[in-house]
KEKEPA-510046 format. One record per atom (N, C-alpha, C): residue in three letters; chain; x, y, z; atom name; residue number from 1. Coordinates in pm, 1 decimal, decimal comma. Layout:
# residues N
   resn   chain         c1         c2         c3   name   resi
    ALA       A          X          Y          Z     CA    NUM
...
# end
This chain:
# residues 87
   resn   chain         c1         c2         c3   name   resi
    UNK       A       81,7     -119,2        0,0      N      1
    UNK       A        0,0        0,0        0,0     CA      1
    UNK       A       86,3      126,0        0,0      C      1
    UNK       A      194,4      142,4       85,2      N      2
    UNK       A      256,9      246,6      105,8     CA      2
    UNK       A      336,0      262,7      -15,8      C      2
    UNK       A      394,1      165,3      -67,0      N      3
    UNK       A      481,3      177,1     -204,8     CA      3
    UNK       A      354,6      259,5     -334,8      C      3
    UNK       A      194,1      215,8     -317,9      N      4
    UNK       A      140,2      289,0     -423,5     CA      4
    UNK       A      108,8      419,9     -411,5      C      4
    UNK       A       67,6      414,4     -273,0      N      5
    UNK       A      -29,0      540,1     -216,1     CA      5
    UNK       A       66,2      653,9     -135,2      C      5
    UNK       A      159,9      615,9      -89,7      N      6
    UNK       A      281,8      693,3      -10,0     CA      6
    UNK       A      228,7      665,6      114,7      C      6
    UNK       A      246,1      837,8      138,7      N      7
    UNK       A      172,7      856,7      261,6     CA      7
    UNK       A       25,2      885,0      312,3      C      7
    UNK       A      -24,7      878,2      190,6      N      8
    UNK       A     -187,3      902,2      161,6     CA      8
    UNK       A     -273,2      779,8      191,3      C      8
    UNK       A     -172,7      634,1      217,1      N      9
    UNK       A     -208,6      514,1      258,3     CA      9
    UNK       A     -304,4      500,0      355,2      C      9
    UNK       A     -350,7      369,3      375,5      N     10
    UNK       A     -399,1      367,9      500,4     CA     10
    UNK       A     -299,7      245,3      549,7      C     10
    UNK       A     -328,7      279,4      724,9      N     11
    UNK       A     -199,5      192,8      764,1     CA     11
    UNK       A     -322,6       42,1      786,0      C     11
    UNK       A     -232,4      -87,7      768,9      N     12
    UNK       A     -269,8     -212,3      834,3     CA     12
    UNK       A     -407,1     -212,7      895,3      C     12
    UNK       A     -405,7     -150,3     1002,8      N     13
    UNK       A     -525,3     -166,2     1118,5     CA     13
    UNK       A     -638,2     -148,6     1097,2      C     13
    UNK       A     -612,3        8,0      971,6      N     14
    UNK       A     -743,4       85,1      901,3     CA     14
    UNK       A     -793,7      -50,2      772,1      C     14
    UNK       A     -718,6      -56,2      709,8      N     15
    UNK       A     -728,2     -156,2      621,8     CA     15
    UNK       A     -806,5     -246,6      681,1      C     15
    UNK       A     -776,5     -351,5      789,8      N     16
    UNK       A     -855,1     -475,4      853,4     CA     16
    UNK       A     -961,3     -493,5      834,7      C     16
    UNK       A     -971,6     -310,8      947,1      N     17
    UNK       A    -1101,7     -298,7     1006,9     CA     17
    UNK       A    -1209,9     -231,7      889,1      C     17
    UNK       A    -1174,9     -226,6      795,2      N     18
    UNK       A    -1227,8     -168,4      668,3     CA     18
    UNK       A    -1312,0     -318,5      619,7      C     18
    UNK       A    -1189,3     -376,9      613,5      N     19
    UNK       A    -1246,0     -511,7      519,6     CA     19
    UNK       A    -1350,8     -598,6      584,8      C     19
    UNK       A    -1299,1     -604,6      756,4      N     20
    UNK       A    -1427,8     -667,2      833,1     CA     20
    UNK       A    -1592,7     -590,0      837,1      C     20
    UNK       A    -1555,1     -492,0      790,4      N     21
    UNK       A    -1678,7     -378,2      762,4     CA     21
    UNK       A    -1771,3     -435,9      627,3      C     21
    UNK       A    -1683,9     -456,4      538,8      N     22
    UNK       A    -1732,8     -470,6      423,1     CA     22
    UNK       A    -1787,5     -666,9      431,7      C     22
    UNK       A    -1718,5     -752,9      472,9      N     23
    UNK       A    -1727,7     -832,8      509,9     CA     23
    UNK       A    -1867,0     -883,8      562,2      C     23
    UNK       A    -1919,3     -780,0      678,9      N     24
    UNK       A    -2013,3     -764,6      769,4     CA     24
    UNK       A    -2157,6     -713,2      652,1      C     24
    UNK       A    -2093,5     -629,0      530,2      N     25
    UNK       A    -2207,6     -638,4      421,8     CA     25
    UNK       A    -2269,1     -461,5      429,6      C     25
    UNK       A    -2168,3     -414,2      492,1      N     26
    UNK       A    -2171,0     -258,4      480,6     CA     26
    UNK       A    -2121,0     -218,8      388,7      C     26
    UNK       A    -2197,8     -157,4      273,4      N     27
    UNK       A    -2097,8      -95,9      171,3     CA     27
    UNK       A    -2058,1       31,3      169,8      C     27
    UNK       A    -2112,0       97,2      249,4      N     28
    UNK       A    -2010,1      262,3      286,5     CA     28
    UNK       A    -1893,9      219,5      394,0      C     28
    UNK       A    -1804,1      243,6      344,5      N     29
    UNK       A    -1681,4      237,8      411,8     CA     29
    UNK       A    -1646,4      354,6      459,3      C     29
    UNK       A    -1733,5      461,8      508,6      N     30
    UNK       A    -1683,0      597,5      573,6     CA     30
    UNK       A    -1687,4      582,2      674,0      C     30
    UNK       A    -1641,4      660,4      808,8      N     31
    UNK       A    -1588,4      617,6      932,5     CA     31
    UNK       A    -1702,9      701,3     1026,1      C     31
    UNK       A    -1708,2      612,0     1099,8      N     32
    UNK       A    -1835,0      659,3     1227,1     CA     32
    UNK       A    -1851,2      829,6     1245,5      C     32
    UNK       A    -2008,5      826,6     1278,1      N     33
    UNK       A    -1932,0     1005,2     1264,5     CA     33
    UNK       A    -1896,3      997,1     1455,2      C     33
    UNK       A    -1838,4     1103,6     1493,2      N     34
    UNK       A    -1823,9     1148,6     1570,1     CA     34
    UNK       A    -1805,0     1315,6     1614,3      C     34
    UNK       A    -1836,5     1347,0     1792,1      N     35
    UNK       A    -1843,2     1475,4     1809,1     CA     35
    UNK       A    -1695,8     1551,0     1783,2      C     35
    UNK       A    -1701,6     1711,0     1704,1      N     36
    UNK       A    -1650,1     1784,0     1740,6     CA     36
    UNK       A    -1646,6     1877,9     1806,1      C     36
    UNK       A    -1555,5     1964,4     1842,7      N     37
    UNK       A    -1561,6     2102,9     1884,3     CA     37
    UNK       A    -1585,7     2227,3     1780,3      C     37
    UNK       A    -1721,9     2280,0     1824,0      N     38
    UNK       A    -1738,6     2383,2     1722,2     CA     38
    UNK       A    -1689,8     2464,3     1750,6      C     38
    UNK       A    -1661,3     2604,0     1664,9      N     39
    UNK       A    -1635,0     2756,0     1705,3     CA     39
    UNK       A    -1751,7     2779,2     1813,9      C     39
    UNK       A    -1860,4     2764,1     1824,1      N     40
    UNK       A    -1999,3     2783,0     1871,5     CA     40
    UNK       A    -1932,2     2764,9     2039,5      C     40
    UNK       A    -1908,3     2641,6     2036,7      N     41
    UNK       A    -1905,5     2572,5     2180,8     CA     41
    UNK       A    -1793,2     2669,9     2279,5      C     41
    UNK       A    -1691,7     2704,2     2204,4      N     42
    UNK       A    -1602,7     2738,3     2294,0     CA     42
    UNK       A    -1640,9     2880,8     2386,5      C     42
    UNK       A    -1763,2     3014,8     2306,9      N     43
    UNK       A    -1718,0     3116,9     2408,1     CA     43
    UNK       A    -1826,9     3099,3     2492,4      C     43
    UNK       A    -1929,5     2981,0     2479,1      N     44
    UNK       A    -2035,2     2925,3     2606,4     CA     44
    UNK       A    -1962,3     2926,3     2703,8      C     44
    UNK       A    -1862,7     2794,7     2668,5      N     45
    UNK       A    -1798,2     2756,0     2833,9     CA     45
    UNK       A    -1712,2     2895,6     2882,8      C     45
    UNK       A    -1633,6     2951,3     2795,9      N     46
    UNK       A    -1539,2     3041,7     2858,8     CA     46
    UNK       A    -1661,8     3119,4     2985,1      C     46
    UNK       A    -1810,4     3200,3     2850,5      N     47
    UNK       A    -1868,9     3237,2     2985,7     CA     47
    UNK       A    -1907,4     3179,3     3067,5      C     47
    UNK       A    -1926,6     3058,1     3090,8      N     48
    UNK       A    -1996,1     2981,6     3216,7     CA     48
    UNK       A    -1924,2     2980,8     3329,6      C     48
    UNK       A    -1773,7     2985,7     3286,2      N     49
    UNK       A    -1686,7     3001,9     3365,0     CA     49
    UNK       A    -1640,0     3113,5     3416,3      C     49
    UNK       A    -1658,4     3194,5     3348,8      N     50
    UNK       A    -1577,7     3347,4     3380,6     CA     50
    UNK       A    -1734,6     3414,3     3492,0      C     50
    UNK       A    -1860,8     3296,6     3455,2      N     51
    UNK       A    -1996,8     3372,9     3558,9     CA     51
    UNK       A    -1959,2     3321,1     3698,9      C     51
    UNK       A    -1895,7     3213,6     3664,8      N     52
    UNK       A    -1934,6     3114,3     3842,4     CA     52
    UNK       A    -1766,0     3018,0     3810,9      C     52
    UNK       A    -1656,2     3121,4     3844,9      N     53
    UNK       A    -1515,5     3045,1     3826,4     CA     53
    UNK       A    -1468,2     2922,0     3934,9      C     53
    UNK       A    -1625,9     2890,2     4005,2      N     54
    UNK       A    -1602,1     2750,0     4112,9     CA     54
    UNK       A    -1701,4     2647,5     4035,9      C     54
    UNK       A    -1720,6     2645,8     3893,3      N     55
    UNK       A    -1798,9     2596,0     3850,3     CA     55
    UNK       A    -1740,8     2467,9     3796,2      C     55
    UNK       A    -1778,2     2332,4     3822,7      N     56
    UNK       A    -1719,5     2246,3     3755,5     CA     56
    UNK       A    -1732,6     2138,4     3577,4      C     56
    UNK       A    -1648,7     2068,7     3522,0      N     57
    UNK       A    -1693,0     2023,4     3430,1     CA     57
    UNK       A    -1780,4     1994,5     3402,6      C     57
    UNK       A    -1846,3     1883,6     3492,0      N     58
    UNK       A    -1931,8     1850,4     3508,1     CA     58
    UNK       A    -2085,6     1948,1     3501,9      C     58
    UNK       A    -2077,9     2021,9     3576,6      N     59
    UNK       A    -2180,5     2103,4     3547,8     CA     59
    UNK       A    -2197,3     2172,0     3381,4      C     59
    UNK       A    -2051,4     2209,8     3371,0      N     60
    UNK       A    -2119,5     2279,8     3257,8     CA     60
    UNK       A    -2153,1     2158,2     3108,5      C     60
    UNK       A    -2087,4     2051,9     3108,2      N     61
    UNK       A    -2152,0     1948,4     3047,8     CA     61
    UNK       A    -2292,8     1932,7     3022,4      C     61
    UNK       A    -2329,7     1922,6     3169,7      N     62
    UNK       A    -2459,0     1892,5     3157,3     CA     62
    UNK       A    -2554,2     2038,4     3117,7      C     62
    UNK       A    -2538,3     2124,9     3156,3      N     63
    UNK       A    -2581,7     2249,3     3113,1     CA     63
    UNK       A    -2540,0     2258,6     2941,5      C     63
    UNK       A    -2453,3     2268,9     2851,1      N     64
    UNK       A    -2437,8     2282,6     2720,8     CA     64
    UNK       A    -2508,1     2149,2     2646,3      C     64
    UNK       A    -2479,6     2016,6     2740,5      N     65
    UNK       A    -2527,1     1889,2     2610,9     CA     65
    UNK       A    -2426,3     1857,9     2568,7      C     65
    UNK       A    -2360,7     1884,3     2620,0      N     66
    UNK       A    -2202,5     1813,2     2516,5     CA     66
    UNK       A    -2123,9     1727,7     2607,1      C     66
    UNK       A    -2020,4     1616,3     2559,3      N     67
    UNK       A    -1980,8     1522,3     2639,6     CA     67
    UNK       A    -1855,1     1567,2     2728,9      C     67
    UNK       A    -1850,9     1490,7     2839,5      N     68
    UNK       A    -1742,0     1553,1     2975,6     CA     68
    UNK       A    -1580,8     1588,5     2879,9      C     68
    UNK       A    -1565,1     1510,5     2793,6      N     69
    UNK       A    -1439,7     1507,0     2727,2     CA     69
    UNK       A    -1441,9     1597,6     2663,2      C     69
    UNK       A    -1551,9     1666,3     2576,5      N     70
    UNK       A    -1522,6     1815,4     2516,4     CA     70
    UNK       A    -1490,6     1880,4     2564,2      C     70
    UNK       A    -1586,3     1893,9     2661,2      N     71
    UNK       A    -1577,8     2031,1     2770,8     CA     71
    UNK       A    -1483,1     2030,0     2855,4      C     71
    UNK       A    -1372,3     1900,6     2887,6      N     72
    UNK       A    -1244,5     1903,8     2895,5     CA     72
    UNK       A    -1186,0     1988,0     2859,4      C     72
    UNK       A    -1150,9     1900,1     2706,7      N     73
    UNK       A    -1055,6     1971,8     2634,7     CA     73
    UNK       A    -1042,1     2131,4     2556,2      C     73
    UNK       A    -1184,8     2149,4     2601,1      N     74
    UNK       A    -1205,8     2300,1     2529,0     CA     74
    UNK       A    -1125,4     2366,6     2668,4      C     74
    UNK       A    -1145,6     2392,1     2797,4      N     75
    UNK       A    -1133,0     2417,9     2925,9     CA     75
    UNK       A     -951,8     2423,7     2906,7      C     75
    UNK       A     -927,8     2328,0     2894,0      N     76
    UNK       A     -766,7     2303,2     2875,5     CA     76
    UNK       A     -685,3     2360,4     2757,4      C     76
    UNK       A     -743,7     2308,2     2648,3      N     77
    UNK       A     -669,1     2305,3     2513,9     CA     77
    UNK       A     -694,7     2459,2     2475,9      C     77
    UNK       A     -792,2     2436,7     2453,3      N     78
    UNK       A     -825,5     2555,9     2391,3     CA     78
    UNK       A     -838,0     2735,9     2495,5      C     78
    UNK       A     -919,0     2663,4     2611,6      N     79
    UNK       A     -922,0     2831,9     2685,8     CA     79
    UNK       A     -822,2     2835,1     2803,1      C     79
    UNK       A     -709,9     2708,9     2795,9      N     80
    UNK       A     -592,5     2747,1     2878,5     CA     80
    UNK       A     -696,3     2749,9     3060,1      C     80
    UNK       A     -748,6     2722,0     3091,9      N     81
    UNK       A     -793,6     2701,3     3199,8     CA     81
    UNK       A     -730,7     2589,7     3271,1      C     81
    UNK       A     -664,1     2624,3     3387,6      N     82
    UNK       A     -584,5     2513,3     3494,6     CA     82
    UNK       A     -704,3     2502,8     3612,5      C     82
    UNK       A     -722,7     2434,2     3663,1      N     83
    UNK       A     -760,4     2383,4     3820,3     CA     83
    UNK       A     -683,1     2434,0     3877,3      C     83
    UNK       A     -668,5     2536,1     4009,1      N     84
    UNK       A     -634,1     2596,7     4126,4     CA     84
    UNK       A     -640,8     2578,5     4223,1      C     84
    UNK       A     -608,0     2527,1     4321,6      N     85
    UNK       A     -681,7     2506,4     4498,3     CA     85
    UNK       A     -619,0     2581,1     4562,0      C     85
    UNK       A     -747,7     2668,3     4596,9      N     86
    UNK       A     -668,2     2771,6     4698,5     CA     86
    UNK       A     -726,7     2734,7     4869,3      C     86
    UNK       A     -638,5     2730,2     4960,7      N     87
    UNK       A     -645,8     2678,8     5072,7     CA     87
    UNK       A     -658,1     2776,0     5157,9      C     87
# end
């Protein structure tokens, strides 16, 4: 594969699990959808946070609809937000 396709290949694993797909009698071979992060999502949380800065993931999860792992990584990745304990 890599000798035809380069790097545009798919590796081994993708391949397999492609063929057990097709195998199974699925003929779209496109890949599950899954959630992203929209532009939309990110200046929600910033305000949810910047209203109530003892507010946790969890809450705002459940308040937006979106899964604990977005609202992770938006918190982190994206709006640079650390956890603090102040004593």
């Amino acid at each position: 594969m890599k000798a035809v396709y380069g790097e545009y290949g798919l590796c081994r694993s993708s391949v397999v699990v492609r063929r057990k797909r097709f195998l199974e009698g699925l003929e779209l071979l496109e890949d599950d959808a899954h959630r992203v992060i929209t532009p939309e999502m990110i200046p929600k949380v910033n305000s949810l946070v910047l209203d109530n800065r003892r507010t946790t993931v969890d809450k705002i999860h459940r308040l937006l609809g979106i899964i604990e792992g977005t609202t992770h990584t938006i918190m982190h990745q994206h709006l640079n937000f650390q956890k603090v304990c102040a004593q």
